[in-house]
C-alpha positions as CSV (number, residue, x, y, z in Angstrom):
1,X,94.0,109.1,101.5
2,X,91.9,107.1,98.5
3,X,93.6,109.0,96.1
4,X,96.9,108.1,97.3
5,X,96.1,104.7,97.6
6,X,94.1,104.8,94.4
7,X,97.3,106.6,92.9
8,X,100.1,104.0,94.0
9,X,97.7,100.5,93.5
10,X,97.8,102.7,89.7
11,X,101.7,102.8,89.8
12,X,102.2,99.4,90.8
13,X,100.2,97.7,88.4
14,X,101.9,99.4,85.8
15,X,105.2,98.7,86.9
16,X,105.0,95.4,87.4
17,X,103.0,94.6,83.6
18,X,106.1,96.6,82.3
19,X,108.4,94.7,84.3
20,X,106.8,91.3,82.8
21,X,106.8,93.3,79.2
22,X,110.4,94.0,79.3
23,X,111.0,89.9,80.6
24,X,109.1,88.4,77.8
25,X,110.3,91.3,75.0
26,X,113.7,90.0,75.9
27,X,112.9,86.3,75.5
28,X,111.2,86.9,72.5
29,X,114.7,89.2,71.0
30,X,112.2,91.7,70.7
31,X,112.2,95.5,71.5
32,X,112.6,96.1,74.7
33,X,111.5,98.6,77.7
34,X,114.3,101.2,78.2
35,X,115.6,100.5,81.6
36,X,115.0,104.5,82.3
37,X,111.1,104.1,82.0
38,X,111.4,101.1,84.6
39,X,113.6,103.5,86.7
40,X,111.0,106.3,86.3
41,X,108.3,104.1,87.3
42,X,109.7,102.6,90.2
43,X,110.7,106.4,90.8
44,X,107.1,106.9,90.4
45,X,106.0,104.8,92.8
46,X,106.0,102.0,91.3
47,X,109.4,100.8,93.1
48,X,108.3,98.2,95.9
49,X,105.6,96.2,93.6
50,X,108.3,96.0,90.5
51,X,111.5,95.2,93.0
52,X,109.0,92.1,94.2
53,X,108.0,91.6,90.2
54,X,111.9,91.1,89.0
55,X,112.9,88.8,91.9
56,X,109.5,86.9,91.4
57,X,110.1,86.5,87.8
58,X,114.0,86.8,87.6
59,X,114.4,89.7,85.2
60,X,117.5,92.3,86.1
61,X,118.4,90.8,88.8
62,X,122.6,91.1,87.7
63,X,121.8,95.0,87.4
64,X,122.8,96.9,90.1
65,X,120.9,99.9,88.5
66,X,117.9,98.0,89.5
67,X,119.1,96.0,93.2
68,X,120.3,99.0,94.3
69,X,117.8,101.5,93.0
70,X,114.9,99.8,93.6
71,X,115.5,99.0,97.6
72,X,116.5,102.6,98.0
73,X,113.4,103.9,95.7
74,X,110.9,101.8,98.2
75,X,112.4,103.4,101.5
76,X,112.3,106.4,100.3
77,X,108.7,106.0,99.3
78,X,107.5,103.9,102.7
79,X,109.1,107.2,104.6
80,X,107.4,109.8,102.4
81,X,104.2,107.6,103.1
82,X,104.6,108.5,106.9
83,X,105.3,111.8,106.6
84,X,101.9,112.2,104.1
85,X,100.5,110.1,107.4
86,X,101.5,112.7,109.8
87,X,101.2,115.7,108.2
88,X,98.8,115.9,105.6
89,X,96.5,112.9,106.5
């Protein structure tokens, strides 16, 4: 159970710094974070912290890659995190 918790506090860190990478790369006209990394990370585990992130700091909010993606990508997650509850923990 550390692990996991260990594992997804990991995730979400890193997909909320990448979501604030990507926010200020694009103010600055810089080069950006592909939006299939964020995917991935969110995919990762990373979903619920960087869906929070992008509303917080209004960054892909238009894409519905990302507001549809990223609600789906956190259920999913919260009911894998009960099955790990009931089975394996």
């Amino acid at each position: 159970m550390i692990a996991y918790a260990v594992y997804m506090a990991a995730v979400s860190l890193v997909s909320a710094v990448a979501a604030i990478a990507d926010k200020i790369r694009a103010k600055r006209g810089a080069r950006r974070i592909p939006e299939r990394t964020l995917v991935f990370l969110a995919a990762l585990g990373g979903a619920p912290t960087m869906f929070l992130t992008m509303i917080v700091i209004r960054h892909k909010t238009k894409k519905p890659l990302f507001m549809i993606s990223l609600p789906l990508l956190t259920v999913a997650h919260f009911i894998l995190f009960l099955l790990l509850l009931k089975y394996v923990f």
